[in-house]
Backbone as CSV, one residue per row, in Angstrom:
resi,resn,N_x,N_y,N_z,CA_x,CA_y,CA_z,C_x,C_y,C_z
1,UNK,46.944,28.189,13.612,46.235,29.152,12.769,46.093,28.625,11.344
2,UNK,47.281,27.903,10.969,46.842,27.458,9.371,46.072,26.202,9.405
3,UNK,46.117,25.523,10.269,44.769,24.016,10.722,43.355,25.397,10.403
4,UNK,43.058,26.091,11.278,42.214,26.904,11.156,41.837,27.368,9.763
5,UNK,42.795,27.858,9.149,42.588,28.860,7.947,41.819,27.983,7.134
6,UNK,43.059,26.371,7.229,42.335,25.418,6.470,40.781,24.584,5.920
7,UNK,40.833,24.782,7.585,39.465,24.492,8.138,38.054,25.393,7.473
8,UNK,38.556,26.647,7.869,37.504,27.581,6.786,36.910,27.311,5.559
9,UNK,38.389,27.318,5.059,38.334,27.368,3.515,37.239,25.950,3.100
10,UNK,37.302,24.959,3.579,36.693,23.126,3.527,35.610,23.596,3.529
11,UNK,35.315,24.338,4.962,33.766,24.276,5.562,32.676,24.662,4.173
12,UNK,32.737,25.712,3.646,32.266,26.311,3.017,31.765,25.397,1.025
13,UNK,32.867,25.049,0.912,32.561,23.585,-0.043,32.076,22.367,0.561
14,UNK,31.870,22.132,1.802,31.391,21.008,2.075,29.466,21.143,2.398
15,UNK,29.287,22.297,2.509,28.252,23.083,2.957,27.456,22.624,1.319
16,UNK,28.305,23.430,0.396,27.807,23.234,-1.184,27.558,21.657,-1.548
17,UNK,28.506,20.798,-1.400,28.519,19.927,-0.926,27.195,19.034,-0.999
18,UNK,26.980,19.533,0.028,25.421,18.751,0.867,24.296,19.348,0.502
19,UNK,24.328,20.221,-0.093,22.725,21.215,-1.017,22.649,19.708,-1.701
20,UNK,24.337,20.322,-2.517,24.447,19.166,-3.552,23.314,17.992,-3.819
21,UNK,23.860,17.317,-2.871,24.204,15.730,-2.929,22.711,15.969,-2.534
22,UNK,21.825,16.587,-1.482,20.497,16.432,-1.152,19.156,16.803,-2.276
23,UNK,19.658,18.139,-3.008,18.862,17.953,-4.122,18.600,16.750,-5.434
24,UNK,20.218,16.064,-5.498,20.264,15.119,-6.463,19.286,14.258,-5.686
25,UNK,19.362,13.924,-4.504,18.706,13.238,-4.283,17.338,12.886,-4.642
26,UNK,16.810,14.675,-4.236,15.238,14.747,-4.345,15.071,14.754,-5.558
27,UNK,15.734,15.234,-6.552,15.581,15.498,-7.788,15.658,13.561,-8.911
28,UNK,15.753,12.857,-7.906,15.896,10.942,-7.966,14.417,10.500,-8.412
29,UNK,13.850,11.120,-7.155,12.663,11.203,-6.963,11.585,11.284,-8.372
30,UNK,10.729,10.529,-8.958,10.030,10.833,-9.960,8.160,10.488,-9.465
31,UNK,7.557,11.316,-9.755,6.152,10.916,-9.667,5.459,11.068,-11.240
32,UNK,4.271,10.617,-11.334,3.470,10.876,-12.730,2.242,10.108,-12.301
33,UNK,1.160,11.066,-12.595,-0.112,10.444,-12.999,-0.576,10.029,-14.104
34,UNK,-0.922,8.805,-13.830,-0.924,7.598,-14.945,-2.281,7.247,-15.491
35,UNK,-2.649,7.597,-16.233,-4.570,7.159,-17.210,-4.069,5.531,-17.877
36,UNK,-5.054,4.693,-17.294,-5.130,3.782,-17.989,-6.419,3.435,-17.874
37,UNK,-6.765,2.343,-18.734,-8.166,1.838,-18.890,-8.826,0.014,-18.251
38,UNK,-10.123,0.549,-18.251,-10.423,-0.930,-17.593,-11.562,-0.959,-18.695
39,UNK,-11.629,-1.437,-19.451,-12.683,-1.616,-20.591,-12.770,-0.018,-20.846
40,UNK,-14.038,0.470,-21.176,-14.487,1.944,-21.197,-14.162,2.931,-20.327
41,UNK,-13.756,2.229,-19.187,-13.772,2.989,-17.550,-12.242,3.697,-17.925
42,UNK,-11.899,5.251,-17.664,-10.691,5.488,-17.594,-10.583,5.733,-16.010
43,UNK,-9.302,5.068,-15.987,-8.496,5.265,-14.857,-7.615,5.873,-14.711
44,UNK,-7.295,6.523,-13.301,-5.855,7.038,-13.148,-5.589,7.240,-12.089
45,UNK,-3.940,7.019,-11.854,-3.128,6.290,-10.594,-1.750,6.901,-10.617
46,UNK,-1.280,6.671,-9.685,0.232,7.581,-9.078,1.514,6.890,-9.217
47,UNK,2.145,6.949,-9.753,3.228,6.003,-10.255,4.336,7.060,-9.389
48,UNK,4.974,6.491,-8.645,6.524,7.042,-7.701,7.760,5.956,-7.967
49,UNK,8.798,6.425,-8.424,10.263,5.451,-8.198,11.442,6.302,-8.516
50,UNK,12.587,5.736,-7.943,13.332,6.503,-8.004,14.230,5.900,-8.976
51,UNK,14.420,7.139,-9.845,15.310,7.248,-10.977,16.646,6.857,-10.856
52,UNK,17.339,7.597,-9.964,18.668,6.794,-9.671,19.283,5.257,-9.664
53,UNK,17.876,4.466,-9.354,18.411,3.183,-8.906,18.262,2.887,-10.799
54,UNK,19.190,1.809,-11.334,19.315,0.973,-12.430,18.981,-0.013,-12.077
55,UNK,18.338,-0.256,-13.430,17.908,-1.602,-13.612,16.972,-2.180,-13.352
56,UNK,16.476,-3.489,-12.764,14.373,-3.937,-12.439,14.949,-3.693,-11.112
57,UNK,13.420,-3.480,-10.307,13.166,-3.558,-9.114,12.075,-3.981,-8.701
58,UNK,11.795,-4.569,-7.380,10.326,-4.943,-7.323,9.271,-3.777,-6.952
59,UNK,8.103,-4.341,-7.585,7.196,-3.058,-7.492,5.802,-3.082,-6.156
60,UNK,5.553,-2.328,-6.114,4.594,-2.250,-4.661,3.065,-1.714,-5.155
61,UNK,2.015,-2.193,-5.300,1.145,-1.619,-5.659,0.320,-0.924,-4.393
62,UNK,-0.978,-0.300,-4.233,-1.194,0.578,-3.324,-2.550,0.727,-3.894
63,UNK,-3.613,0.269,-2.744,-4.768,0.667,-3.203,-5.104,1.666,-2.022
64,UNK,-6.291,2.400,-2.604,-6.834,3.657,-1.563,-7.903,3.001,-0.621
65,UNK,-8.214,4.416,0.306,-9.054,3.825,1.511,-9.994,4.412,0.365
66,UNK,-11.587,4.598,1.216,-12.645,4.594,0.685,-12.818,5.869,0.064
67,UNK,-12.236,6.931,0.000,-12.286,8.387,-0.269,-11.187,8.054,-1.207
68,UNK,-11.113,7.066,-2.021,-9.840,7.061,-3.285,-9.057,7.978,-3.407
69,UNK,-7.840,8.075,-4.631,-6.575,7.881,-4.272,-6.433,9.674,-3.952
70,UNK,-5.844,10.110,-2.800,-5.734,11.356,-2.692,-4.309,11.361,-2.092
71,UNK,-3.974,12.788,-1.506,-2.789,13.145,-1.045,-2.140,12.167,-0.151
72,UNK,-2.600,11.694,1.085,-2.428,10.352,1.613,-1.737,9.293,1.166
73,UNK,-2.589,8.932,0.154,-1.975,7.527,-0.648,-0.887,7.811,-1.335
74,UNK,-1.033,9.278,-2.169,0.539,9.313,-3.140,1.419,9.735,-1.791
75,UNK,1.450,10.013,-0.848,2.633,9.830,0.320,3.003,8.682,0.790
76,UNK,2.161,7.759,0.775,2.511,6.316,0.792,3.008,5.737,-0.600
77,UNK,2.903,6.164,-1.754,3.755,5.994,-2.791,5.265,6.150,-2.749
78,UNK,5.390,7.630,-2.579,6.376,8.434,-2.576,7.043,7.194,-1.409
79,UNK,6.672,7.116,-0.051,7.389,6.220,0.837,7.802,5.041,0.445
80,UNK,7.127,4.541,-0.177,7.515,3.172,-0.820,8.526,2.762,-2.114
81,UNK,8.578,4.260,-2.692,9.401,4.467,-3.517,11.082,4.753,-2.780
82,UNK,10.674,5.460,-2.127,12.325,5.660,-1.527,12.622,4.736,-0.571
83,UNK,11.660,3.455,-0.663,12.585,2.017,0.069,13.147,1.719,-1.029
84,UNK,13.067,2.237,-2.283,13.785,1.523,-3.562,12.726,0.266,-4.160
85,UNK,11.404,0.646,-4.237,10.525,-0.050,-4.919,9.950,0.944,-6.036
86,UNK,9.264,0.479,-7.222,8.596,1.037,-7.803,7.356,1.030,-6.905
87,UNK,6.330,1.940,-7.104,5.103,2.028,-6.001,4.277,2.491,-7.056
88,UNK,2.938,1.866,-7.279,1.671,1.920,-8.178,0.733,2.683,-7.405
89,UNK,-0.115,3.894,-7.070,-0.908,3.897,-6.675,-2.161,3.147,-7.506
90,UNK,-3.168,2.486,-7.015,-3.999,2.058,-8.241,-5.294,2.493,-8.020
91,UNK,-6.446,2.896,-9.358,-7.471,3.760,-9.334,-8.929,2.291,-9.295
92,UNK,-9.513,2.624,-7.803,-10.637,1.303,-8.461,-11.849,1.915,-9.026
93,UNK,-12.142,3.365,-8.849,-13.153,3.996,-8.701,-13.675,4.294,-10.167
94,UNK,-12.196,4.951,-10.668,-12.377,5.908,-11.755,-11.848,7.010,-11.894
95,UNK,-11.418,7.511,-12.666,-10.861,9.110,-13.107,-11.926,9.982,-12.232
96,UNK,-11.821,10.834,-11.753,-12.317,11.972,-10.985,-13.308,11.801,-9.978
97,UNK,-14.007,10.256,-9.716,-14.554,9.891,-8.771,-13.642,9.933,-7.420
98,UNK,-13.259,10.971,-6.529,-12.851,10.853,-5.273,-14.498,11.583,-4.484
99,UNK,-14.738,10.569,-3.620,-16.138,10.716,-2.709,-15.628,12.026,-1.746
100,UNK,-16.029,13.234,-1.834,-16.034,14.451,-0.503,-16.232,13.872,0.502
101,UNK,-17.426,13.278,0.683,-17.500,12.845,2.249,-18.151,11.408,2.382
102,UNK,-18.563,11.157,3.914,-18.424,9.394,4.033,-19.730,8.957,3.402
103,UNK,-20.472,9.821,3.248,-21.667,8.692,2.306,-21.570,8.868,1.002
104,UNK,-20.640,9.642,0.568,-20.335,9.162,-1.154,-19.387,8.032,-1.005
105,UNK,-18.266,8.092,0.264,-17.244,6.958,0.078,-18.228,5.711,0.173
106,UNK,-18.988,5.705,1.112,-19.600,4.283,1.728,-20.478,3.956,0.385
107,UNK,-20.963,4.712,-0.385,-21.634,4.437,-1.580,-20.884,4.089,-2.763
108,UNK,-19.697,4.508,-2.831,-18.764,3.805,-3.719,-17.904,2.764,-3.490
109,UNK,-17.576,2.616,-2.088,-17.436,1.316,-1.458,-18.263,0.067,-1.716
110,UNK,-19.393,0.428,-1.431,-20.248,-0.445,-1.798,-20.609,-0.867,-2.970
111,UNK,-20.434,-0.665,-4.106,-20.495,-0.792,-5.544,-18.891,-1.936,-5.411
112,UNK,-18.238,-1.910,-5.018,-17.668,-3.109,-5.258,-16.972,-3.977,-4.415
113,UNK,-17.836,-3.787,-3.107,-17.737,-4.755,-2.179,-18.795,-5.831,-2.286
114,UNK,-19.953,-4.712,-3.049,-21.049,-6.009,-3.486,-21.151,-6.543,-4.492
115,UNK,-19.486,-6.085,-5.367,-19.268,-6.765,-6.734,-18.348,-7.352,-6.630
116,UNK,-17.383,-8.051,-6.029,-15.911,-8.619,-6.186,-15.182,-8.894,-7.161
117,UNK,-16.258,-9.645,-8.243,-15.945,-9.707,-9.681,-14.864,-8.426,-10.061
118,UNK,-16.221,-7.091,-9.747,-15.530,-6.070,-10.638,-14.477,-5.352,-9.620
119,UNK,-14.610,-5.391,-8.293,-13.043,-5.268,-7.326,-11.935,-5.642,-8.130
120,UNK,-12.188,-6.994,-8.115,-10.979,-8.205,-8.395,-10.525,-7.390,-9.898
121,UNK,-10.851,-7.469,-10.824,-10.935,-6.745,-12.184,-10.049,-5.486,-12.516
122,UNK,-10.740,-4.451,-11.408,-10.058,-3.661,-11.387,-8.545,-3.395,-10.839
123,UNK,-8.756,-3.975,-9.785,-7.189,-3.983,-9.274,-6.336,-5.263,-10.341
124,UNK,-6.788,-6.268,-10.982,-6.442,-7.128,-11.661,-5.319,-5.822,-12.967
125,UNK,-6.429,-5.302,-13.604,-6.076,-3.966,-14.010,-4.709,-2.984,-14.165
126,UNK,-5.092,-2.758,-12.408,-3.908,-2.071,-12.481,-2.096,-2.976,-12.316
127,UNK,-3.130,-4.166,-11.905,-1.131,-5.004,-12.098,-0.674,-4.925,-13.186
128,UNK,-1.529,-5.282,-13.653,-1.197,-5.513,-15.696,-0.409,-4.355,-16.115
129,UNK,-0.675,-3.139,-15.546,-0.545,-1.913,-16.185,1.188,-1.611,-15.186
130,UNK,1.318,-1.546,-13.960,2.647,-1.596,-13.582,3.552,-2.667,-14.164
131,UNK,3.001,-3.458,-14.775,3.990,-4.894,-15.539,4.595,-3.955,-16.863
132,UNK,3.669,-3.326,-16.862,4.208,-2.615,-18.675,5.674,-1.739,-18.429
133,UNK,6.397,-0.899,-17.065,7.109,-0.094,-16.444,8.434,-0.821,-16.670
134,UNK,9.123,-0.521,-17.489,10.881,-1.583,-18.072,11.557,-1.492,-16.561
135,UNK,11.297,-0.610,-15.829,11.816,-0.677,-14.135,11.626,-1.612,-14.066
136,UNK,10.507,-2.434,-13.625,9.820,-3.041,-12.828,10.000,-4.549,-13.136
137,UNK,10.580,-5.698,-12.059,10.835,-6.918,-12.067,9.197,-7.396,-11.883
138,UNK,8.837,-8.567,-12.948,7.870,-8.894,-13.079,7.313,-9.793,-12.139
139,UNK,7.799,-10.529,-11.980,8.022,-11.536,-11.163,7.972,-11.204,-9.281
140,UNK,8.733,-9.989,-9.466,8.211,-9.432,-7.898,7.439,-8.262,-7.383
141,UNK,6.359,-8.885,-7.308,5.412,-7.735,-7.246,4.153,-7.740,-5.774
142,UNK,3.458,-6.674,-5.193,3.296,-6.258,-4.223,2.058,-5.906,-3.842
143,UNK,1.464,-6.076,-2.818,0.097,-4.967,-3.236,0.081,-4.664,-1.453
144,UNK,-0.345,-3.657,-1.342,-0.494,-3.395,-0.411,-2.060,-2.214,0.021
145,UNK,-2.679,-2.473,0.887,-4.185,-1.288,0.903,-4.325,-1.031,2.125
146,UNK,-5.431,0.244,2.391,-5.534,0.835,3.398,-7.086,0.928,3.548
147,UNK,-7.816,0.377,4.758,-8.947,0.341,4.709,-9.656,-0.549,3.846
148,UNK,-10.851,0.098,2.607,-11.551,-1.001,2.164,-10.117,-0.840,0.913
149,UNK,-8.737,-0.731,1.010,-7.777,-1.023,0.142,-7.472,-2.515,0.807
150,UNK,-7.183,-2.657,2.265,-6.734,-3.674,2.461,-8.056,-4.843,2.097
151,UNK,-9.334,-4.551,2.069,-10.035,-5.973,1.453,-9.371,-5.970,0.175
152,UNK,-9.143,-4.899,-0.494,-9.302,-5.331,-1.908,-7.981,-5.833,-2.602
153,UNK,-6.953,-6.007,-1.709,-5.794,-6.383,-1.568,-5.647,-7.675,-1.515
154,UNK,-6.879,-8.203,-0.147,-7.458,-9.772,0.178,-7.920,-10.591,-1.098
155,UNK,-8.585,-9.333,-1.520,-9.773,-10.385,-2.764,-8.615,-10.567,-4.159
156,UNK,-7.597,-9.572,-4.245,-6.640,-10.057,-5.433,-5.945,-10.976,-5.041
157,UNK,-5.742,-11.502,-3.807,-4.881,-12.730,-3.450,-5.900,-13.925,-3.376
158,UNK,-6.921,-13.852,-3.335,-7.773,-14.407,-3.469,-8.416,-15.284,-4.880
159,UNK,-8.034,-14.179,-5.555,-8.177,-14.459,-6.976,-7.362,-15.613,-7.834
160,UNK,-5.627,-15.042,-6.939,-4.833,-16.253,-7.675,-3.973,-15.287,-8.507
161,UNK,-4.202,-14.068,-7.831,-3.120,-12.870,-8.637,-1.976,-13.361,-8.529
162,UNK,-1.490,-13.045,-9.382,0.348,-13.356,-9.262,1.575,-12.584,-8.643
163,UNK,1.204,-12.277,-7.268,1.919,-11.206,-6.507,2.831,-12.525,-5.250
164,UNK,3.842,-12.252,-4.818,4.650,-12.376,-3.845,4.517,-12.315,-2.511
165,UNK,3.703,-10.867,-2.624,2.942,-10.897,-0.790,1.666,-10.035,-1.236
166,UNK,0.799,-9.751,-0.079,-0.173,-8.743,0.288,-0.273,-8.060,1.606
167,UNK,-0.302,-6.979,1.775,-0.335,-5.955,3.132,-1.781,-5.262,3.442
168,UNK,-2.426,-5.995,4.155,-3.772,-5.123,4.803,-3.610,-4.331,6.097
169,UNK,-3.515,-3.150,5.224,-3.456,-2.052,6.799,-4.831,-1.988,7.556
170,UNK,-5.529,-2.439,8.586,-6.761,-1.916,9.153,-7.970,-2.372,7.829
171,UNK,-7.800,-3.465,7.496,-8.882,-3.068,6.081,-10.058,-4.258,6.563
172,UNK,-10.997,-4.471,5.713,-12.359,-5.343,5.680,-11.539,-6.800,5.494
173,UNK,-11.794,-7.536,6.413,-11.346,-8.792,6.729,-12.579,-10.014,5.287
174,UNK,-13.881,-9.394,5.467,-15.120,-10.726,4.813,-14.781,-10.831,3.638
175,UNK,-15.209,-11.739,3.176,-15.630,-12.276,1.531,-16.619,-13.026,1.330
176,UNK,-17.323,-13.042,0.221,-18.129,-13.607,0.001,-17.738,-15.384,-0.548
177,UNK,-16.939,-14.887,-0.715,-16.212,-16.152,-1.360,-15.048,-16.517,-1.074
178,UNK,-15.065,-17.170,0.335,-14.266,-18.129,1.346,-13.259,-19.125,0.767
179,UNK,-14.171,-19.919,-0.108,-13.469,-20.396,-0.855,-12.046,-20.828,-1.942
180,UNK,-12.228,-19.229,-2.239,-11.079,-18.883,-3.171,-10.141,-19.046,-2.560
181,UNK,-9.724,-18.749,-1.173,-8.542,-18.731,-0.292,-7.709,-19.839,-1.364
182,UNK,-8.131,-20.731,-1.650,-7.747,-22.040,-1.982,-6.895,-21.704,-3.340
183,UNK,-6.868,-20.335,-4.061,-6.276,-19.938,-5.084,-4.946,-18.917,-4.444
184,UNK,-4.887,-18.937,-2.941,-3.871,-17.696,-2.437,-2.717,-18.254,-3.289
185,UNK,-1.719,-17.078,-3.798,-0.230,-17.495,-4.067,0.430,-16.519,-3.136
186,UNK,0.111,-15.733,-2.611,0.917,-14.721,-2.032,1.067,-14.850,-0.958
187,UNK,2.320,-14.792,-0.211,1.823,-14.752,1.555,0.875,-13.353,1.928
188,UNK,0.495,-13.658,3.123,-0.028,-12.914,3.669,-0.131,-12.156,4.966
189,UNK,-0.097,-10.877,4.837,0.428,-10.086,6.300,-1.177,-9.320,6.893
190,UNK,-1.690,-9.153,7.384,-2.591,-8.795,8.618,-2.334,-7.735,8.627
191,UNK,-2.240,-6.250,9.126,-1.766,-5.535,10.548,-3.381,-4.405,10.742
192,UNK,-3.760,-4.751,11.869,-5.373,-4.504,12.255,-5.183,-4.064,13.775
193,UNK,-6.483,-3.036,13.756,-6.429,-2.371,15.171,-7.037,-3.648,16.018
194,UNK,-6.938,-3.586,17.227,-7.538,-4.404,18.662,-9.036,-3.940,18.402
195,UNK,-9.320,-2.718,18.266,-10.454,-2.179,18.873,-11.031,-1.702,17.537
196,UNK,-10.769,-2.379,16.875,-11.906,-1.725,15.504,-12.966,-2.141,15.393
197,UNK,-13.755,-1.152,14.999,-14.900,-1.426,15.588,-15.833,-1.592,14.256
198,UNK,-15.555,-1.950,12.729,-15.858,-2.371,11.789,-15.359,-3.165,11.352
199,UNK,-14.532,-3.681,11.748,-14.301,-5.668,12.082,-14.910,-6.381,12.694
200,UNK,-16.079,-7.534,12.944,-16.540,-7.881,13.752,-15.139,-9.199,14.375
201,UNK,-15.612,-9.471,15.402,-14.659,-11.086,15.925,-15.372,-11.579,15.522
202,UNK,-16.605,-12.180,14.760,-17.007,-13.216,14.010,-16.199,-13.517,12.702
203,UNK,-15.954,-11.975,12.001,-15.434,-12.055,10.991,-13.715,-12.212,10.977
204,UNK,-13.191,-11.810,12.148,-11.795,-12.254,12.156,-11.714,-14.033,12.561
205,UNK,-12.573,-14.499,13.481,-12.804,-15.806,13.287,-12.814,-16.434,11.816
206,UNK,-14.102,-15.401,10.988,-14.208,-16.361,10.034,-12.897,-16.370,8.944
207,UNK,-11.950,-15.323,9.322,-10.894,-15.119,8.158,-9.703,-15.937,8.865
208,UNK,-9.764,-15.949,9.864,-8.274,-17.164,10.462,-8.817,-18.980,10.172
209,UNK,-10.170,-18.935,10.295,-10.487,-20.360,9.414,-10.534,-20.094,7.640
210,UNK,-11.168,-18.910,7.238,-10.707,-19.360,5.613,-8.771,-19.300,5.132
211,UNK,-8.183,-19.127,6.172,-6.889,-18.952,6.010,-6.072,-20.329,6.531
212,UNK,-6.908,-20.909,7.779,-6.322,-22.228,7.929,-6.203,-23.437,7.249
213,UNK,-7.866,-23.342,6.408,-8.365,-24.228,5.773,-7.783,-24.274,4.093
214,UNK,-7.320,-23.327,3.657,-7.083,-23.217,2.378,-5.249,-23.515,2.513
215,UNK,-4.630,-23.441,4.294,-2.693,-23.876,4.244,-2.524,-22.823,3.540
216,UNK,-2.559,-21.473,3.644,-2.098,-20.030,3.460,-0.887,-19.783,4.062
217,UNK,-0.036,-19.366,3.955,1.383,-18.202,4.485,0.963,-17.047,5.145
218,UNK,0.065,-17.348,6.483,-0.318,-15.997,6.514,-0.058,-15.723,7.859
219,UNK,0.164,-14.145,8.256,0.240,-14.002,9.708,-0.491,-12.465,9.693
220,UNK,-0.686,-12.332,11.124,-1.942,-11.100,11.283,-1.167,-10.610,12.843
221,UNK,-0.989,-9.609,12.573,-0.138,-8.761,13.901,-1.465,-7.592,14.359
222,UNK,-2.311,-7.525,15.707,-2.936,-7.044,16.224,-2.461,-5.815,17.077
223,UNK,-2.693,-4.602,16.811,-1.873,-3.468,17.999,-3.086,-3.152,18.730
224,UNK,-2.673,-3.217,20.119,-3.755,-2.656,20.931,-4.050,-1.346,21.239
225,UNK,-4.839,-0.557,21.883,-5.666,0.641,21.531,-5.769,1.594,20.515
226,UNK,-5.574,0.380,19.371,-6.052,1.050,17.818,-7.094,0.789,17.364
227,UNK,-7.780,1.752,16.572,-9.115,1.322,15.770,-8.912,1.336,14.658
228,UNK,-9.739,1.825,13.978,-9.949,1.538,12.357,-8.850,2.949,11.865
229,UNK,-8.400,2.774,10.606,-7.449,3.681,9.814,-6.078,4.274,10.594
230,UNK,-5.593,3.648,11.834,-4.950,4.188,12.439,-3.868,4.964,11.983
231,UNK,-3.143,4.011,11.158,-2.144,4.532,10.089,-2.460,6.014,9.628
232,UNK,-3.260,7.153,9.578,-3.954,8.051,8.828,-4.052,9.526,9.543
233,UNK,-3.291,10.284,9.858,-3.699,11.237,10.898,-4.841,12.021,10.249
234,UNK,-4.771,11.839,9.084,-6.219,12.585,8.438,-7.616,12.393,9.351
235,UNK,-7.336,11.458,10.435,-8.724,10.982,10.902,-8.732,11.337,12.392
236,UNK,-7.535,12.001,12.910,-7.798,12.742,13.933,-7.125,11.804,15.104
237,UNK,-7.695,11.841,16.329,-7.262,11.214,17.375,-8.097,11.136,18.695
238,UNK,-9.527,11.133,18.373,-10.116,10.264,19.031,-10.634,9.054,18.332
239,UNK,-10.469,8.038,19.184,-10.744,6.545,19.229,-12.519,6.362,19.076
240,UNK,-12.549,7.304,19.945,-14.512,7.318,20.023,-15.264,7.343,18.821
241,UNK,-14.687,7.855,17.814,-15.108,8.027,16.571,-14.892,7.310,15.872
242,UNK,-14.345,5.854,15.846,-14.023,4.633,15.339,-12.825,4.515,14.116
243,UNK,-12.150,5.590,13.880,-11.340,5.289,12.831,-10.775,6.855,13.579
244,UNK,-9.474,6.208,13.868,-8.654,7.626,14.478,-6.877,7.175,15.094
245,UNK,-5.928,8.346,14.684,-4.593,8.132,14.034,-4.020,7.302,15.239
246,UNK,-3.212,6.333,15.357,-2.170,5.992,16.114,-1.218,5.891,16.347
247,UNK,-0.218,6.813,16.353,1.409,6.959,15.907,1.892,5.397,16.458
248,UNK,2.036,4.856,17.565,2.447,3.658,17.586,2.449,2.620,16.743
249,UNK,1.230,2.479,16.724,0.675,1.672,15.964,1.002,1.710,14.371
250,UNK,0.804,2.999,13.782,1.485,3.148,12.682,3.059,3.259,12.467
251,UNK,3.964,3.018,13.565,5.180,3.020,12.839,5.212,1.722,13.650
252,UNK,5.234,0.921,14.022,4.865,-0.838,14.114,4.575,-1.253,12.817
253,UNK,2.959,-0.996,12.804,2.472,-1.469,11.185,4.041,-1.518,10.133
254,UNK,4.482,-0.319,9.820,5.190,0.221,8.542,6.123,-0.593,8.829
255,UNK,6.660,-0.336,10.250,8.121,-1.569,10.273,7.988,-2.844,9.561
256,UNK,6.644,-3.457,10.106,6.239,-5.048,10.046,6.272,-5.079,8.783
257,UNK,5.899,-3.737,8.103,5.543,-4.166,6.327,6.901,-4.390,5.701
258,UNK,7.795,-3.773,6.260,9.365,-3.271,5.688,9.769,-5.175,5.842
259,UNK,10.009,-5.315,6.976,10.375,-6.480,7.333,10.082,-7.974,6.230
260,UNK,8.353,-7.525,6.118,7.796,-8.733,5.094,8.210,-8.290,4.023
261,UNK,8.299,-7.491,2.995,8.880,-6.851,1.837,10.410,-7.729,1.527
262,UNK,11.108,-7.520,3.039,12.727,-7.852,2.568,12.579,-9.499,2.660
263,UNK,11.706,-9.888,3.038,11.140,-11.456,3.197,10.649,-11.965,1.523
264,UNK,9.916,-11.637,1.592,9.474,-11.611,0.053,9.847,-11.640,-0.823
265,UNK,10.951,-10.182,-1.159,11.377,-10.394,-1.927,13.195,-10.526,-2.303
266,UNK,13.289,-11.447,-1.296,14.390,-11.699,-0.487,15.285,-12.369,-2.132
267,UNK,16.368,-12.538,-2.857,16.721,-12.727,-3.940,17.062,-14.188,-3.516
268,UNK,16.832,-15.465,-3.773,17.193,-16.890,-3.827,18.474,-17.045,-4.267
269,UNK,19.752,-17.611,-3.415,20.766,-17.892,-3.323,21.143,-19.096,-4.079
């Protein structure tokens, strides 16, 4: 009976306990939307990290699919933050430009898929601007995109950005400028549906030769009966419709990314 009595009395502080310890947790947690500028253009982007951890950490940048940066992407912030990274969402569009539907996205897509210059620029942009964060180890830094995020992820490694790795979830494989490969510093990770059906196999051909030819770090992990955005339940779950969710596939993807991350930015002994 007094094991018992004892027992009571514990339960009830250990209960408090665990509110405890779970709110500190969440309460670790920091988000802020961030205005910065690209010449005249104001921007603004989702900054997530957690407060608790001291000291630099490496940071993860995050570009949006074609419907820029919305609820979606700052959940992929927030996730990337509680691996214990700083996480950038970054703005290519503009302050209050998010497209309603697919022919404003495909029309703002297109403004700088047929500009790379000003792609490259902008996301150039937002590195600069997570470098300024006293968190944030300079030196190890991240980018990761979703859709036409993952081209634009391609074209900053492309550029000769000064990042560690790059992560294309499902994104636009082409470039206009093949070439540049020859400036990659970052390794490079792949992860693309089988069945997408806005990838051509010409163009994954042509991206495993601009990747051979330039002696890149790169690898490309294919999941089968995925299409385009799989990662995304926002897009539903038929396949027929060419961009639709794949739980498999998306917690594969996320693993593979986790994996290259601790690769990356693995600390030299």
């Amino acid at each position: 009976m007094k094991f018992k009595s004892f027992t009571m009395k514990i339960l009830p502080f250990a209960i408090v306990l665990m509110v405890f310890t779970q709110n500190f947790a969440e309460a670790a947690m920091k988000t802020q939307t961030i205005e910065y500028e690209d010449g005249n253009t104001v921007l603004e982007g989702y900054l997530a990290y957690d407060d608790a951890i001291e000291g630099k950490r490496p940071a993860v940048l995050i570009v949006h699919e074609w419907t820029g940066i919305g609820n979606y992407i700052k959940q992929r912030a927030e996730q990337i933050a509680g691996l214990g990274y700083a996480a950038f969402a970054i703005d290519i569009y503009g302050k209050g430009v998010r497209p309603a539907d697919t022919n404003e996205a495909a029309k703002q897509a297109g403004i700088y898929r047929s500009d790379r210059q000003l792609m490259r620029r902008r996301a150039a942009t937002g590195l600069e601007q997570v470098k300024k964060y006293p968190f944030v180890d300079q030196k190890q830094i991240a980018a990761i995109g979703y859709c036409f995020g993952g081209g634009v992820v391609l074209e900053m490694a492309r550029s000769g950005a000064d990042l560690k790795g790059v992560v294309s979830f499902h994104g636009n494989l082409d470039t206009p400028n093949p070439q540049d490969a020859k400036n990659i510093k970052a390794k490079v990770l792949v992860l693309h549906g089988a069945d997408d059906p806005y990838v051509t196999q010409e163009q994954m051909i042509a991206f495993w030769k601009e990747m051979r030819d330039a002696k890149v770090d790169w690898q490309m992990i294919i999941y089968g009966n995925a299409v385009h955005g799989f990662t995304n339940p926002e897009h539903g779950s038929d396949p027929s419709k060419g961009a639709a969710y794949n739980k498999e596939a998306d917690v594969r993807s996320w693993q593979a990314m986790k994996i290259f991350f601790n690769e990356i930015f693995a600390k030299s002994s």
